[in-house]
N, C-alpha and C positions, 0 to 999 in steps of 0.2 A: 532519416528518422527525425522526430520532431515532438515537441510535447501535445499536438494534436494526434499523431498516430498511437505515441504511449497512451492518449488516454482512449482510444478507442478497444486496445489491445487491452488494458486495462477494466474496462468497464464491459468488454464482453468476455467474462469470467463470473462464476457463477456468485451470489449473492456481492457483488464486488460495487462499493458504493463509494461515492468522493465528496470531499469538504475543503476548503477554502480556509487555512490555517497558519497563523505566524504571519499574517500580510500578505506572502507570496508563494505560498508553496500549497498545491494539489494535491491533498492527500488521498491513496486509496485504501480503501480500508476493506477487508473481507467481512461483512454483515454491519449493521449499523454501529455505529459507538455505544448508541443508546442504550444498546443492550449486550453489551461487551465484546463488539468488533473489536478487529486489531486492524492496525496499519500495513502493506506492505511493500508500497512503495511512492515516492513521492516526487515529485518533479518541480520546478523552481520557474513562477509563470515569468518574471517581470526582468531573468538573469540578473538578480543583487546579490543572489547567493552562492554555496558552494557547488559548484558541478551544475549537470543540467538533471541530473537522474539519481534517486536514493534508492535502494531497496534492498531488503532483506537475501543472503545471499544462505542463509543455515551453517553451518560450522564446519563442514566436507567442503563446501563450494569456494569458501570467502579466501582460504589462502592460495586457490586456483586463481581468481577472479584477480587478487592483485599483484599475482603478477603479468600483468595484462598490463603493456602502458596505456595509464590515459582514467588508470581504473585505481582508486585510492580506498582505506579505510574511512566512512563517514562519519564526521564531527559526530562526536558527543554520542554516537548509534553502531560504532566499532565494535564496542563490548557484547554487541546486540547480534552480532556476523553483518553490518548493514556496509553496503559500501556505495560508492559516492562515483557515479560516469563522469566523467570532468566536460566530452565534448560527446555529439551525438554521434563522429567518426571511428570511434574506439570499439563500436561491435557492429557487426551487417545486420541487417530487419528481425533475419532469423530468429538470430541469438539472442535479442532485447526481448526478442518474445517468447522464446525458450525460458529466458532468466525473469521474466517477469509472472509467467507461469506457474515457473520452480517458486518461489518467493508466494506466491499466493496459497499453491500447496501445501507449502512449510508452516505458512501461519494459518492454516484453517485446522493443519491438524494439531497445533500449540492450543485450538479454539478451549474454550472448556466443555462441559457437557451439558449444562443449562443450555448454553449461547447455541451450540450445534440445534438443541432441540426445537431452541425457537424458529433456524433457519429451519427446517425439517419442515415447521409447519405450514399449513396449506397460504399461498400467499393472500390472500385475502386475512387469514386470521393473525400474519406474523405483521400487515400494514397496521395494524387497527394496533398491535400489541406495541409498535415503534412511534407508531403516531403519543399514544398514550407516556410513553416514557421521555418525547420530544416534550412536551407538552409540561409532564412535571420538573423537567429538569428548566424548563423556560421560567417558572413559577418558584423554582429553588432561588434560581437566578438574582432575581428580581427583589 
């Protein structure tokens, strides 16, 4: 496993989009931020940080998960159920992609019901809608 395979595994999941966050870390997020994605899991491009793999494990999962060696509470995202891969040897292909799965289900269904609505919509009319909120959020920016 690899952070080339997670983001494949990652990005072929439904509305599942990724950003370039904190210097070094690939964030996936389930629907845009623009319009109130959530994150669900995140991986560390350049190894400076903790682990090689974040993500969201829900609150059933996360006290399975560590007791797994190799598998930790992640910084500061513990309180969140998020836990932290330390090496990419600590689960088979399977299971990264099981658990990466799990993790996206769990925060699409935390989504709220605006955010759902706007994924819902036809994609041509939810671009236009995210383009529009990239745009004014570039213009708040500024």
């Amino acid at each position: 496993m690899d952070n080339e395979r997670i983001r494949e595994i990652c990005m072929a999941l439904p509305h599942a989009e990724e950003t370039l966050n904190w210097g070094h870390r690939l964030v996936y997020w389930v629907g845009p931020r623009e319009i109130g994605g959530k994150m669900f899991a995140t991986t560390d491009v350049d190894g400076t940080g903790t682990g090689v793999l974040w993500f969201h494990a829900g609150a059933e999962r996360f006290h399975e998960l560590l007791e797994t060696e190799g598998i930790i509470p992640a910084p500061y995202m513990a309180r969140a159920h998020w836990v932290t891969v330390e090496r990419w040897d600590v689960l088979r292909s399977r299971e990264f992609e099981d658990e990466l799965k799990r993790a996206h289900a769990l925060i699409y269904e935390k989504l709220p019901k605006r955010v759902k609505t706007v994924l819902a919509l036809p994609e041509k009319e939810r671009n236009r809608l995210v383009r529009e909120r990239r745009l004014r959020r570039v213009r708040i920016e500024r």
